[in-house]
C-alpha positions as CSV (number, residue, x, y, z in Angstrom):
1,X,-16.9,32.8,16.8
2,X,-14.2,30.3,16.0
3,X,-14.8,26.6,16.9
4,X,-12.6,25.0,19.8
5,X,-9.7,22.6,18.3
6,X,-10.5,19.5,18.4
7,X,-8.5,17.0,20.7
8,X,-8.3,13.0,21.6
9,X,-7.1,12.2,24.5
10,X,-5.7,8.5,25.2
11,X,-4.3,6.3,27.8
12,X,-2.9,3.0,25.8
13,X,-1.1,2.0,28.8
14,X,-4.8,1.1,30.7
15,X,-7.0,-1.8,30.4
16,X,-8.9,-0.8,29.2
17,X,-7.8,1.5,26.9
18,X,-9.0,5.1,27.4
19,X,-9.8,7.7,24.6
20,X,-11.7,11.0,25.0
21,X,-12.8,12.9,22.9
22,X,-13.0,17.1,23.4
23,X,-14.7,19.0,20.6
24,X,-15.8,17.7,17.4
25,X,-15.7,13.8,16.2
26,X,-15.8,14.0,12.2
27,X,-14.0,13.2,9.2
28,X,-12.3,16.6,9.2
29,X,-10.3,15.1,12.4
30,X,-10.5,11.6,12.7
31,X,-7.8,9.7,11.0
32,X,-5.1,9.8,13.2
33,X,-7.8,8.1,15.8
34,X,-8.3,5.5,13.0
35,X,-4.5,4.6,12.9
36,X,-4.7,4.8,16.6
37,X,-7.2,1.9,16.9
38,X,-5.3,0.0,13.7
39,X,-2.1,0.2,15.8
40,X,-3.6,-0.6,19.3
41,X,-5.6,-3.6,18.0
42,X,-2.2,-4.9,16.4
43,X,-0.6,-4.4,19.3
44,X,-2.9,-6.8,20.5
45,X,-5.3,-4.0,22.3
46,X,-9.1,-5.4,22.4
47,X,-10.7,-3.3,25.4
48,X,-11.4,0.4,24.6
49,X,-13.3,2.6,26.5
50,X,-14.3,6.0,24.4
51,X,-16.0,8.7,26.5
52,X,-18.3,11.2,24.8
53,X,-18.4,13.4,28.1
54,X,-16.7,16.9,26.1
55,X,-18.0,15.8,22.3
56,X,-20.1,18.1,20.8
57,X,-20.4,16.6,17.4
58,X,-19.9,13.4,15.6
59,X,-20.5,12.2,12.1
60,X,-21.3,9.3,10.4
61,X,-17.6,8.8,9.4
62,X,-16.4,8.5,12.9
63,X,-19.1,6.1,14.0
64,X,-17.6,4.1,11.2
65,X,-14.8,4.3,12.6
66,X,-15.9,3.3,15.8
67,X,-17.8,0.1,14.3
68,X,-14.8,-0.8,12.4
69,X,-13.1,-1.0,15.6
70,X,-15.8,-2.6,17.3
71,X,-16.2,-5.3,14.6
72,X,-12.3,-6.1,14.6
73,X,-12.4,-6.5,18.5
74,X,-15.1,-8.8,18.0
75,X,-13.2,-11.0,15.1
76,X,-10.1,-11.0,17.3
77,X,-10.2,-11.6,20.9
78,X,-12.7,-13.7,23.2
79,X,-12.0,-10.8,25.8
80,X,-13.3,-7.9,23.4
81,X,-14.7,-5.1,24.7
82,X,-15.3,-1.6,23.2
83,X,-17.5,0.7,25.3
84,X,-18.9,4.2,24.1
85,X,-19.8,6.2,27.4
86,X,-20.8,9.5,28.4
87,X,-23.3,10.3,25.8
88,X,-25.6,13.0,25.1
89,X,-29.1,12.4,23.9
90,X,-28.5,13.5,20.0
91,X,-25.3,11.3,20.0
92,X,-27.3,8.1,21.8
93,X,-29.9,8.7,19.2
94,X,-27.4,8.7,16.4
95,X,-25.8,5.7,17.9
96,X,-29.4,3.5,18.0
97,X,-30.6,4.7,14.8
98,X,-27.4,3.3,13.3
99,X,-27.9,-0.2,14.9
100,X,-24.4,0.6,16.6
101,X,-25.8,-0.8,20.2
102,X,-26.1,-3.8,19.1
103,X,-22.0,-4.1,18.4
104,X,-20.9,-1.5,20.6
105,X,-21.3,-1.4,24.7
106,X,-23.4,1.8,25.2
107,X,-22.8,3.5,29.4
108,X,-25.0,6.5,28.8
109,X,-25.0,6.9,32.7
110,X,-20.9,7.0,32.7
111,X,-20.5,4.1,34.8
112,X,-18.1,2.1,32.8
113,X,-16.3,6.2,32.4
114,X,-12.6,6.1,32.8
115,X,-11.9,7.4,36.2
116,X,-10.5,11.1,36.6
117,X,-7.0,10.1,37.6
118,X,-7.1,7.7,34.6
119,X,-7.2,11.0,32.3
120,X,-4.1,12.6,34.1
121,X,-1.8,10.3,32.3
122,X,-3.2,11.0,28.7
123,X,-1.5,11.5,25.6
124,X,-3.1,14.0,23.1
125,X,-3.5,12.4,19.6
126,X,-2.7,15.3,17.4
127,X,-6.3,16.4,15.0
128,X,-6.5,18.1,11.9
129,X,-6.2,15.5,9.4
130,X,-9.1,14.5,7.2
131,X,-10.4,11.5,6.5
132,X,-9.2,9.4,3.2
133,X,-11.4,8.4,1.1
134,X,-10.3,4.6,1.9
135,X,-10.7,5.5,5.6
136,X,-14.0,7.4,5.1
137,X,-15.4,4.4,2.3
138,X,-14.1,1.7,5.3
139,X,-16.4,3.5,7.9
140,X,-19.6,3.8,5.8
141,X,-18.7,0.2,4.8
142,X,-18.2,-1.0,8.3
143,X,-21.8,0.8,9.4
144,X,-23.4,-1.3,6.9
145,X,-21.7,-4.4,8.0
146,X,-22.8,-3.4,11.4
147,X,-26.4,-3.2,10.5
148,X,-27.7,-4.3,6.9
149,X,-30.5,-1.2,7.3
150,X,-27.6,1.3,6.8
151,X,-27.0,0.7,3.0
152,X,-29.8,2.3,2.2
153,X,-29.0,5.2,4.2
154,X,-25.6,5.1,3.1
155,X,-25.6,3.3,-0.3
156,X,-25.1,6.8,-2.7
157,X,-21.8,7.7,-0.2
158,X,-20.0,4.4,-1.0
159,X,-21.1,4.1,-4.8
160,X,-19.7,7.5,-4.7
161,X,-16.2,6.8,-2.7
162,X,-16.0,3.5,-4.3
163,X,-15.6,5.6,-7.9
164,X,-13.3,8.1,-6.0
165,X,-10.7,5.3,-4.2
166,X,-11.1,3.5,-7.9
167,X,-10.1,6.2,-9.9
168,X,-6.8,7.0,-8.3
């Protein structure tokens, strides 16, 4: 059986700015989300709200992603704010085994969840586009900076992207 497309949903007209994310969150999909957040936070964006409600996976590299974010909210703006809501028990665990919630805001209840009419005015950030190597390296870097107890989980992934972003 084929696997539903993935899709990002986003709102950067909010304030907090909305994203949501329907299928899979991995480095097979999550660039243009990466350049989303680079362009939002220099447009001077520092509140996100990301709601996990219709995930059904996510990888390392995309928590990355999400800690890179987090970590340049945090270096930027006194009124920083990046909330990760909606989320299922294996994505929670994920999340605290990573240290994450301890630089993220973590609504596993959905209280902080964008409201419904919130998502009516939603663009769809178009999927499909791996990871680069840079991108994918950044995250793992970024989940180390986030918590110092990931580069032993992750140290063999960056000496190995390291060689690969070197090399060309």
């Amino acid at each position: 059986m084929p696997t539903q497309p993935t899709t990002f949903f986003v709102n950067a007209y909010k304030d907090p700015v909305i994203v949501r994310i329907k299928g899979r969150a991995d480095y097979m999909n999550s660039q243009p989300l990466s350049d989303f957040f680079t362009q939002m936070l220099g447009g001077g964006k520092h509140r996100f709200v990301v709601d996990f409600q219709d995930c059904t996976t996510v990888d390392s590299t995309f928590l990355g992603i999400l800690a890179s974010a987090a970590i340049e909210v945090e270096e930027s703006s006194s009124e920083h704010c990046l909330v990760i809501t909606r989320l299922g028990d294996r994505h929670w665990e994920l999340v605290h085994n990573l240290g994450l919630d301890h630089i993220l805001t973590v609504d596993r209840n959905g209280n902080k969840a964008p409201d419904e009419k919130d998502l009516e005015h939603c663009s769809e950030v178009q999927t499909g586009t791996t990871c680069s190597q840079d991108t994918i390296l950044k995250a793992h870097e970024a989940l180390v900076e986030a918590d110092e107890e990931n580069f032993s989980k992750f140290q063999d992934v960056i000496a190995f992207l390291k060689n690969q972003v070197d090399d060309t």
